[in-house]
N, CA, C and O of each residue as an XYZ file, in Angstrom:
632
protein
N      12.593     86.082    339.771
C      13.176     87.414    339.735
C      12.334     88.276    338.794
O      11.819     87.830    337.768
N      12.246     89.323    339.138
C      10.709     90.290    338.155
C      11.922     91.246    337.607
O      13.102     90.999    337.854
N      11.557     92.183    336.962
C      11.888     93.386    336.436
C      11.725     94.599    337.263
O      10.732     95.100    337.792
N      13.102     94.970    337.225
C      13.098     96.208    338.027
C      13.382     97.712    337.203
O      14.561     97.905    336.905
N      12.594     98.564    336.896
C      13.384     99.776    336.484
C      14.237    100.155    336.918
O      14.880     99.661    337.844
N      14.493    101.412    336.171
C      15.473    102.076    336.615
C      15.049    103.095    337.441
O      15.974    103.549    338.114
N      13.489    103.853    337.715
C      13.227    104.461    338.680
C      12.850    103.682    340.077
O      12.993    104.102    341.225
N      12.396    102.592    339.694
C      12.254    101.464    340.826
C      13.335    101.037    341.881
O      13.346    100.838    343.096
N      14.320    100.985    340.759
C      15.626    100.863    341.407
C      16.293    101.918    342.431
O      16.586    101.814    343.622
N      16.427    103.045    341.440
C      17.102    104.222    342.372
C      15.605    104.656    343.942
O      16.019    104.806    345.092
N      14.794    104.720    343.781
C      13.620    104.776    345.055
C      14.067    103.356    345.475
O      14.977    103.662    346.246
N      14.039    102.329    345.476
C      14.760    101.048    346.207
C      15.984    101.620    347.063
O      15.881    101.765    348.281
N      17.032    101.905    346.428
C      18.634    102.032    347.021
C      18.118    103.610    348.054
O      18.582    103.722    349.188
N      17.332    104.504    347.594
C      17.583    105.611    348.771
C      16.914    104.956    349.486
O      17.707    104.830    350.419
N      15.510    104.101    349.963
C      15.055    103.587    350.956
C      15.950    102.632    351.793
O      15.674    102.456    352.980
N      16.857    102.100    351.304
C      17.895    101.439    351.834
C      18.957    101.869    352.496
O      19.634    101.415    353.419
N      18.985    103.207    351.601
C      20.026    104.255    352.332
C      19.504    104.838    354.081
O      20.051    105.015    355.169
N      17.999    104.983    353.422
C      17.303    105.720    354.637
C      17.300    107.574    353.969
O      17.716    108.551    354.592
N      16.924    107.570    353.091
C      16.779    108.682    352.817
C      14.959    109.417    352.869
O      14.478    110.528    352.647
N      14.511    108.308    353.215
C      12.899    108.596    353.200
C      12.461    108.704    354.738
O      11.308    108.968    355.079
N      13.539    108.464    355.641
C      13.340    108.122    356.990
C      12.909    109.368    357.715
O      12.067    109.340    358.613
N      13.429    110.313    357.355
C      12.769    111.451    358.241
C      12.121    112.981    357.571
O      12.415    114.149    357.822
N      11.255    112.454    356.747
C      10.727    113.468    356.178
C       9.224    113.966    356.854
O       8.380    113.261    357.407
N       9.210    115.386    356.610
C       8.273    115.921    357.203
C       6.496    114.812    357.200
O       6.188    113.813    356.550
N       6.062    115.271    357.787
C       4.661    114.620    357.889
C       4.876    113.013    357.733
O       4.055    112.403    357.047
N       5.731    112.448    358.221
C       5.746    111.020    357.728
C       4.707    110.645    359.158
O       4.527    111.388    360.123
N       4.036    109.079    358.906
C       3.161    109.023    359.895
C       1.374    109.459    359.602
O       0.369    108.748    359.639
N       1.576    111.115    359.274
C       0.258    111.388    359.105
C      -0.786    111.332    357.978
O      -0.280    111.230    356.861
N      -1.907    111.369    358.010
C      -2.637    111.211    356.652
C      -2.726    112.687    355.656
O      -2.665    113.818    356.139
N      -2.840    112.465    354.574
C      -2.711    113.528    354.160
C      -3.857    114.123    353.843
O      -4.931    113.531    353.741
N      -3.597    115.881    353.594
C      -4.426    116.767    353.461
C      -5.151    116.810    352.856
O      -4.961    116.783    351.640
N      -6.635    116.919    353.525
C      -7.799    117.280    352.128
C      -8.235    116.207    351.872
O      -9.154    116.395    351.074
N      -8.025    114.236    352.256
C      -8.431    113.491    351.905
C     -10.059    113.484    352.377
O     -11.071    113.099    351.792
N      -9.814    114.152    353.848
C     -11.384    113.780    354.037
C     -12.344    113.887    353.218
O     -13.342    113.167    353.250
N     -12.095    114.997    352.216
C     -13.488    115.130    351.959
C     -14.151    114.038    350.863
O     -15.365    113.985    350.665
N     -13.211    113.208    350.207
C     -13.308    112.119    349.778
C     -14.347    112.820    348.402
O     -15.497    112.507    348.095
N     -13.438    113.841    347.780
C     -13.920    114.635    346.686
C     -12.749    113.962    345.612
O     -11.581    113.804    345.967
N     -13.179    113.648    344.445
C     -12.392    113.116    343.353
C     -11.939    114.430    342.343
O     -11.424    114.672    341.251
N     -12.427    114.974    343.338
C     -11.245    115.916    342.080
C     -10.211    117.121    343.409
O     -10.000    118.330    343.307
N      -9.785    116.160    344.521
C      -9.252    116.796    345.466
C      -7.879    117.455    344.989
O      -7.490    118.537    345.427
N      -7.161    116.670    344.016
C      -6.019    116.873    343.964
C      -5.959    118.464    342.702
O      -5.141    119.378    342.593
N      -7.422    118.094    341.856
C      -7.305    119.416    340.764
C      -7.326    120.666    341.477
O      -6.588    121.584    341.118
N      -8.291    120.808    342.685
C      -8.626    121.721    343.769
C      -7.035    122.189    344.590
O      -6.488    123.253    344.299
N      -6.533    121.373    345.461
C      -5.830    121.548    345.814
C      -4.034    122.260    344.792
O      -3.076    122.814    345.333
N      -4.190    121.965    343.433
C      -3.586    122.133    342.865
C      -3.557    123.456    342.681
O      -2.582    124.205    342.735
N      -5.581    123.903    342.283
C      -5.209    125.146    341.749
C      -5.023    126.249    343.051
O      -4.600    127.359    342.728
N      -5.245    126.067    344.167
C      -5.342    126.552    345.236
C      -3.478    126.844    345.308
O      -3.026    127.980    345.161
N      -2.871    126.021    345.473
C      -1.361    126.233    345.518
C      -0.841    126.387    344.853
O       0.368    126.156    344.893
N      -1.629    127.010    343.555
C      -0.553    127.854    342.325
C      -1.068    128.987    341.962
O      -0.727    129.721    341.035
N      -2.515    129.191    343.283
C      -2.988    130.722    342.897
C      -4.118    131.015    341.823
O      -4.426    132.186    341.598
N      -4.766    129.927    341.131
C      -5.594    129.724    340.107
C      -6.851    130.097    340.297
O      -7.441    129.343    341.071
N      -7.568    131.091    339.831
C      -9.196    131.551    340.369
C      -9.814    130.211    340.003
O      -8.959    129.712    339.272
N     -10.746    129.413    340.096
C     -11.824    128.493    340.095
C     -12.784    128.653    338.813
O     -13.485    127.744    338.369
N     -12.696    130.050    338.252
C     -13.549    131.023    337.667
C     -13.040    130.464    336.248
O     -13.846    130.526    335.319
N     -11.367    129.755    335.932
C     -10.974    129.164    334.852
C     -11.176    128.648    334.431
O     -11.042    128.592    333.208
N     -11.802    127.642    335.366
C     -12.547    126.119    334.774
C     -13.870    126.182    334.327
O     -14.436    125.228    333.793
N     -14.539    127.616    334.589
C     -15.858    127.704    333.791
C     -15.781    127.603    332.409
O     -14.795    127.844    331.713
N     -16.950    127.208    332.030
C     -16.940    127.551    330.327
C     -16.828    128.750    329.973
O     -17.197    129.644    330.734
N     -16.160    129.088    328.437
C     -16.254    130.315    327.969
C     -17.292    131.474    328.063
O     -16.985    132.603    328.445
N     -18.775    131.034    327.614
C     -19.967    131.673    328.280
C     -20.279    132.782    329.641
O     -20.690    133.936    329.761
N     -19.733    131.481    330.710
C     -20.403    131.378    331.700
C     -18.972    132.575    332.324
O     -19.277    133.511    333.064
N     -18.003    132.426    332.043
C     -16.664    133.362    332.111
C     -16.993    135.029    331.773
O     -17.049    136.151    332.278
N     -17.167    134.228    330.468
C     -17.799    135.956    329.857
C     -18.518    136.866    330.427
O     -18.207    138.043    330.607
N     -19.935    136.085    330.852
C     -21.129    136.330    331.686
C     -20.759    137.048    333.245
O     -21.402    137.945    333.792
N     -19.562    136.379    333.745
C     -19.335    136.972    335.194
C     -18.135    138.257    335.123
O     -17.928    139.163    335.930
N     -17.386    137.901    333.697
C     -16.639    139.430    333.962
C     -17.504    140.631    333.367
O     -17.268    141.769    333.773
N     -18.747    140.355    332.176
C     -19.637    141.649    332.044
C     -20.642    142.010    333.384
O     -21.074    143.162    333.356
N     -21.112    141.103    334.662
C     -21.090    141.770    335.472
C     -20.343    141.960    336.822
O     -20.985    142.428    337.762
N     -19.431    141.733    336.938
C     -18.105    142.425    337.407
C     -17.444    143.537    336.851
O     -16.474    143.989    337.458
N     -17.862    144.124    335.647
C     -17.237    144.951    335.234
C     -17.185    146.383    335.806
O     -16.191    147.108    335.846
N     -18.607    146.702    336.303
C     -18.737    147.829    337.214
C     -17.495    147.708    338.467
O     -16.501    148.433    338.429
N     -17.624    147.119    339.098
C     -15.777    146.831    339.847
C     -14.613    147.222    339.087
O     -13.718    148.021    339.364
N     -14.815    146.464    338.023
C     -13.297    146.253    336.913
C     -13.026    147.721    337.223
O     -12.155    148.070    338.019
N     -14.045    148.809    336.363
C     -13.263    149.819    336.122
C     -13.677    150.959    336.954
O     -13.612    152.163    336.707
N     -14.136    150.309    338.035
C     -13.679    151.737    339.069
C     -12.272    152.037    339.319
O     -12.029    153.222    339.546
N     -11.607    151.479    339.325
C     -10.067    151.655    339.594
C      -9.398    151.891    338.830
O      -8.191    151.938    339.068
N      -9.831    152.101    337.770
C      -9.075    152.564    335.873
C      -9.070    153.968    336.379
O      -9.901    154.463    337.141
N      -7.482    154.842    335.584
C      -7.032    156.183    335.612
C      -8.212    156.863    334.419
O      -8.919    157.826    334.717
N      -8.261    156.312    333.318
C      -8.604    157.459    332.066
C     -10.359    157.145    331.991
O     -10.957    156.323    332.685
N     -10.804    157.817    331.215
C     -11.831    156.749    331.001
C     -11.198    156.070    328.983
O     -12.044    155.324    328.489
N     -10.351    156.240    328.363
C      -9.845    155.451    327.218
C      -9.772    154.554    327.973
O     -10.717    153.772    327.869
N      -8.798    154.223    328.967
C      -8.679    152.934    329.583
C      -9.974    152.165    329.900
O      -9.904    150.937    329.961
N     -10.950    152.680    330.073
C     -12.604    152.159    330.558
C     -12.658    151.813    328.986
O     -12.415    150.615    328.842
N     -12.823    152.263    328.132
C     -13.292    152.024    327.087
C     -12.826    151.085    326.230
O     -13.474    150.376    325.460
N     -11.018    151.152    326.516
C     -10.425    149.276    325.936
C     -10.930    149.031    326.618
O     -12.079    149.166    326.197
N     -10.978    148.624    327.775
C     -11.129    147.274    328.746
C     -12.645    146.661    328.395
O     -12.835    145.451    328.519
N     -13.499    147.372    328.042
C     -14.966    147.297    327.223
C     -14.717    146.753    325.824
O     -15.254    145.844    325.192
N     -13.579    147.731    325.498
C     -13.383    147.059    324.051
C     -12.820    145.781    323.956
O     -13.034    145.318    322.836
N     -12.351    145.220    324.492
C     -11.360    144.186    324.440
C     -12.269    142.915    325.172
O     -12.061    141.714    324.998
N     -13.141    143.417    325.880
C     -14.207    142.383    326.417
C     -15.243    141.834    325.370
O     -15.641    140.674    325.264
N     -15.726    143.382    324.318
C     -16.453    142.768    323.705
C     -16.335    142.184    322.299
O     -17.152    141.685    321.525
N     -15.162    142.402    322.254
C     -14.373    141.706    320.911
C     -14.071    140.017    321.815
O     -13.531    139.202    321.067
N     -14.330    139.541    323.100
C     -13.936    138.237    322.924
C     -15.256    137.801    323.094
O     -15.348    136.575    323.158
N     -16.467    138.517    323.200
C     -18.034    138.396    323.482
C     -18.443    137.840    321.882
O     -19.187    136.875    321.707
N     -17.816    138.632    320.761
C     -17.973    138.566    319.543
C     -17.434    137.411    319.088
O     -18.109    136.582    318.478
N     -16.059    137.249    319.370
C     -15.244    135.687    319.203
C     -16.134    134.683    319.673
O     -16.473    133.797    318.888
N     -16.672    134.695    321.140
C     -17.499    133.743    321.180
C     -18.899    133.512    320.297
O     -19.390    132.388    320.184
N     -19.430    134.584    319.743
C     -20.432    134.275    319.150
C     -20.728    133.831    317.768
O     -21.809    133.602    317.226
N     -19.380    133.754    317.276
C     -18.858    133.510    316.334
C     -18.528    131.989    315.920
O     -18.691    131.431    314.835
N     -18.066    131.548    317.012
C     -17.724    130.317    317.296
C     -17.791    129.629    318.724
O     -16.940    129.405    319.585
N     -18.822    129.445    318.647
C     -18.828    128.983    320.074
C     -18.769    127.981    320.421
O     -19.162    127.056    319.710
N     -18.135    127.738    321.933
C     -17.785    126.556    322.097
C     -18.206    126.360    323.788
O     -18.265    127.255    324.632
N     -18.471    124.889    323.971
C     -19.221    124.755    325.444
C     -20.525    124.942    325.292
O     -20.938    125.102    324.144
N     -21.401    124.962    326.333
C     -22.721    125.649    326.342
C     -23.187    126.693    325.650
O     -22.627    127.789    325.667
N     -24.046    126.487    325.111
C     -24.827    127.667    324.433
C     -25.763    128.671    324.873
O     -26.981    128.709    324.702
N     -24.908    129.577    325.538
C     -25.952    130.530    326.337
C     -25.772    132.087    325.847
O     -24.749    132.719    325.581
N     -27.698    132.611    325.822
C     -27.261    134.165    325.219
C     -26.589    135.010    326.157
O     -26.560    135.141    327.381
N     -25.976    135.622    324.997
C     -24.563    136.731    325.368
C     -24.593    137.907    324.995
O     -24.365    138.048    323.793
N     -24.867    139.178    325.795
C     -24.665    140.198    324.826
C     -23.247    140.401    325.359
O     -22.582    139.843    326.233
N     -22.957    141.759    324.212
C     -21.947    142.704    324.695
C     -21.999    143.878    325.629
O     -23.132    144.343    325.497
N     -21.262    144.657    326.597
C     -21.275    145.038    327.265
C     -21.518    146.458    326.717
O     -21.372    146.678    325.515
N     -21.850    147.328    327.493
C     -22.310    148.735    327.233
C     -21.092    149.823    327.583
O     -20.641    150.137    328.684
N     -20.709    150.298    326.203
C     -19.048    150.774    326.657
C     -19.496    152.358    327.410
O     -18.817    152.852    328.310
N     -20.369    152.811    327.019
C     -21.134    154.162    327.235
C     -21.668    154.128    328.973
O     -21.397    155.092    329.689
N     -22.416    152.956    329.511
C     -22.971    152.813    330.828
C     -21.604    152.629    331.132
O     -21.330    153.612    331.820
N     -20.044    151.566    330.956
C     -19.240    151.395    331.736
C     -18.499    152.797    332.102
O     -17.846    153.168    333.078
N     -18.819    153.293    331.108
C     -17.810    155.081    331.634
C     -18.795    155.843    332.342
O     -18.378    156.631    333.191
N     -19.995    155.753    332.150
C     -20.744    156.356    333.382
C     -20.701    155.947    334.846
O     -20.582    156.813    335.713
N     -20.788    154.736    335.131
C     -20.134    154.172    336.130
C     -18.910    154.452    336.880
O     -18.631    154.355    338.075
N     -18.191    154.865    335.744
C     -16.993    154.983    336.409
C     -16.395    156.452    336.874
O     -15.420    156.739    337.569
N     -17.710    157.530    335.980
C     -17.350    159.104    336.184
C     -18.352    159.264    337.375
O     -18.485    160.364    337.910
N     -18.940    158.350    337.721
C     -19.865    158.133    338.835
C     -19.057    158.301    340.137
O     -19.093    159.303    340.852
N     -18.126    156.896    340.411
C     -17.580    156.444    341.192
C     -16.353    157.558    341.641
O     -16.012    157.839    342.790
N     -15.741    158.158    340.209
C     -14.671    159.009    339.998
C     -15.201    160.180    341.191
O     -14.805    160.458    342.322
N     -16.286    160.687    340.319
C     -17.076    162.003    341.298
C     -16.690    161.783    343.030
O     -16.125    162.433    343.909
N     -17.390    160.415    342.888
C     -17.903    160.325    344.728
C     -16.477    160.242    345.749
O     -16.359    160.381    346.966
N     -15.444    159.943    344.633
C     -14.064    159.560    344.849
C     -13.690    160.880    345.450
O     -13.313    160.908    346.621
N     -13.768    162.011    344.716
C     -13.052    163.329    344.423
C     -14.251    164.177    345.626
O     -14.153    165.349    345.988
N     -14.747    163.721    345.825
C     -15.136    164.708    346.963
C     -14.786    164.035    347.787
O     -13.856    164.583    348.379
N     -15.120    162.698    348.356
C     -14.358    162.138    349.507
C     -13.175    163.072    349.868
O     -12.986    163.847    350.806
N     -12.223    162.606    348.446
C     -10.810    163.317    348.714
C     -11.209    164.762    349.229
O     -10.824    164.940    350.385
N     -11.772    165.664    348.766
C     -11.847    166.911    348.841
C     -12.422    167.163    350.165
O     -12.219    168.289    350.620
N     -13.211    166.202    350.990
C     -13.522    166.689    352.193
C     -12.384    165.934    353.458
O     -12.296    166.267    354.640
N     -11.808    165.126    352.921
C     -10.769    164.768    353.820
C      -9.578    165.496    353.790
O      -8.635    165.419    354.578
N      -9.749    166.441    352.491
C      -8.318    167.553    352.425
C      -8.909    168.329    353.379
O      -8.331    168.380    354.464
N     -10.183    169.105    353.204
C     -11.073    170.480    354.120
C     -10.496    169.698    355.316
O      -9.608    170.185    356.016
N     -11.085    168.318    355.565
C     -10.950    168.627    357.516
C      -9.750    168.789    357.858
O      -9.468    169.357    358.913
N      -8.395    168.090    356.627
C      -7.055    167.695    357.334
C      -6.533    169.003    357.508
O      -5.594    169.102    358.298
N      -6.976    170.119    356.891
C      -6.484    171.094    356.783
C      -6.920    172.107    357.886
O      -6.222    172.783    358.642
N      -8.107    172.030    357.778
C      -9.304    172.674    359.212
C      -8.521    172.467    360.602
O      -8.392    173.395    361.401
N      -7.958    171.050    360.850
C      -7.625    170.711    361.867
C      -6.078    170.854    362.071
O      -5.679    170.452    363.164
N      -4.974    171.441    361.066
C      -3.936    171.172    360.778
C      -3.907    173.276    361.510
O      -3.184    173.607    362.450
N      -4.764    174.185    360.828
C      -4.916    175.662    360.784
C      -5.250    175.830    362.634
O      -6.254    175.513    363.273
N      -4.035    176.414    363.056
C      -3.837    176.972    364.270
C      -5.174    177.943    364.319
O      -5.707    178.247    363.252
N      -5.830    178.535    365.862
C      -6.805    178.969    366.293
C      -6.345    180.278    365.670
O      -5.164    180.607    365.558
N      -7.210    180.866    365.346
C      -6.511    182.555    365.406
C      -6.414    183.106    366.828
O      -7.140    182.930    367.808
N      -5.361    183.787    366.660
C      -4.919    184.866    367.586
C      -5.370    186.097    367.987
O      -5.273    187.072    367.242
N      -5.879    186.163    369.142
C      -6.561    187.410    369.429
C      -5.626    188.438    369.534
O      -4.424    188.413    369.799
N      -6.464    189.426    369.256
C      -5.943    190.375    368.892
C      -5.301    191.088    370.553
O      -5.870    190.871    371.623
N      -4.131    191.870    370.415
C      -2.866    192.400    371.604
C      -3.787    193.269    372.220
O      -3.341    193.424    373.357
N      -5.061    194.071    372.075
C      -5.601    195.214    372.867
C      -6.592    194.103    373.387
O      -6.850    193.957    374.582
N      -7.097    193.372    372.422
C      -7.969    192.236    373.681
C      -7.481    191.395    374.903
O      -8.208    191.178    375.873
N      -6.344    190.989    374.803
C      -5.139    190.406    375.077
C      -5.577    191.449    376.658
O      -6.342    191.033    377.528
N      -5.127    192.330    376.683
C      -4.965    193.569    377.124
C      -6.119    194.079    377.846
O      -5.955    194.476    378.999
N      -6.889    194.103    377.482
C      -8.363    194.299    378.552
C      -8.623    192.794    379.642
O      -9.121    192.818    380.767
N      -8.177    191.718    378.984
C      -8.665    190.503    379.511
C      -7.610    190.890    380.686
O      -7.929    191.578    381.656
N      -6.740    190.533    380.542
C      -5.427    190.845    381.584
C      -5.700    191.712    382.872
O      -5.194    191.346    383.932
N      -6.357    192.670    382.831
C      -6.552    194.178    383.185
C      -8.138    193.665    384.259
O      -8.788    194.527    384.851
């Protein structure tokens, strides 16, 4: 007679019950084994909780891809203050890292808070005329023909 837990036990009695008997996918192999990748289950994990991939980089190499992503970052920022934390706050963790760094040792600058607001009064501009020529046509096309005038009206008729 061996030793049985107490989780051993209770998974024993529902299999006995038949509580395992008709659960989904029973029968089939499961997902993602093919690729016979050992870290299937970390992958699949972060995939079904929404996790960028971009987490598991080192600090560095993190840093490195949001200073050039940043031209993206803040096209979509309202102020440019807001451009300028989001610079600020990047390069205060650029500084943390250089301070103490940890992982790989790779050079790092800080980001250019001056080019990120140009960028973005750039983007702003090209934004605001877009808008401004999609107001002209909506409006162009919205403005009834003019009306000729009742004595022209009047000769044509005639």
């Amino acid at each position: 007679m061996r030793y049985e837990s107490a989780v051993e036990k209770a998974i024993r009695e529902a299999v006995e019950r038949g509580e395992f008997d008709d659960l989904p996918g029973k029968g089939k192999p499961l997902p993602d084994l093919a690729d016979a990748d050992e870290n299937w289950w970390i992958k699949g994990y972060l995939r079904r909780e929404g996790v960028p991939s971009d987490a598991l980089l080192p600090t560095p190499i993190q840093l490195r891809k949001e200073i050039e992503r940043l031209p993206e970052t803040v096209r979509d920022l309202p102020t440019e203050r807001a451009v300028r934390d989001l610079v600020a706050e990047l390069n205060a963790r650029v500084v943390a890292y250089l301070r103490a760094p940890d992982g790989p040792r790779l050079p790092l600058r800080r980001a250019d808070p001056d080019a990120a607001v140009e960028v973005w009064r750039t983007h702003r501009a090209a934004r605001s005329e877009s808008l401004r020529r999609a107001r002209a046509e909506e409006t162009a096309e919205e403005s009834p023909a003019p009306r000729s005038r009742w004595w022209r009206r009047r000769a044509r008729a005639n």
